[in-house]
N, C-alpha and C positions, 0 to 999 in steps of 0.2 A: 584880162578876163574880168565880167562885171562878178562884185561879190553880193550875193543873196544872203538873206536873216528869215529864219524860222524861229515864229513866235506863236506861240501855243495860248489860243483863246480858250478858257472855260468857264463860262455863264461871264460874271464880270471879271474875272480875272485874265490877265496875259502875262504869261513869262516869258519874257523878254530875251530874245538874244543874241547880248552885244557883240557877238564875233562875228557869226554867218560864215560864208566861205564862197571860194570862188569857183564859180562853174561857167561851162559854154554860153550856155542859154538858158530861155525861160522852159524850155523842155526837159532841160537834165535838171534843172531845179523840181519843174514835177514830178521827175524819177524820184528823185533825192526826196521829196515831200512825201510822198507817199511809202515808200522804203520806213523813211524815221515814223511815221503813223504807225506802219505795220510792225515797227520792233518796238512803240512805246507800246501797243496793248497785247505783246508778248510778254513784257514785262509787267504792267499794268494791268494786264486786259481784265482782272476784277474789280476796278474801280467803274463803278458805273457812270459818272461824269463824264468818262474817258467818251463814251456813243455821243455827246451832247456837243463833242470838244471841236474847234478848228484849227487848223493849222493856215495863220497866215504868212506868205512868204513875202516880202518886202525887198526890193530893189536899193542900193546906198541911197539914193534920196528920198528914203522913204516913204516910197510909193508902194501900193500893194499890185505886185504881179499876180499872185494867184490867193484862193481863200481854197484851201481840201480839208472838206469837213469830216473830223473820222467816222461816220458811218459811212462814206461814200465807199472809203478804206475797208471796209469789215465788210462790205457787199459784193465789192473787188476782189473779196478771198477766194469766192469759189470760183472764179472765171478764171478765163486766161491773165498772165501779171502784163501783157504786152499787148497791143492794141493788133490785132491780125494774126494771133498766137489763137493756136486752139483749132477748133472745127463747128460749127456752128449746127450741128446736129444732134 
């Protein structure tokens, strides 16, 4: 299984992380991304940086698979957590 790195950009900082883990795909990484967004600003969620902040997810060669920026996360709150989940009325 390919392993993904989630690295948290805010303004010019990124912290870095050396582990990442291994998943399916670039899909269950977006799960995974977006999951870690919504438990860091449960924990966080009065840091106001945290709205400004992204989360890049990075592939072993260093390539960027995805960029989820946590307002995208915090606007995701009030909707369905799954794409065709919910009712559209």
């Amino acid at each position: 299984m390919p392993r993904y790195f989630f690295h948290t950009r805010i303004a010019a900082d990124t912290l870095t992380d050396e582990e990442g883990v291994e998943l399916r795909d670039a899909d269950q990484a977006w799960r995974v991304a977006r999951a870690t967004i919504r438990d860091s600003l449960g924990d966080e969620g009065s840091d106001p940086r945290l709205v400004a902040a992204i989360l890049v997810v990075t592939d072993e060669a260093g390539d960027v698979v995805l960029e989820f920026p946590f307002a995208e996360a915090i606007a995701e709150s009030d909707g369905p957590s799954e794409p065709g989940e919910g009712t559209l009325h």
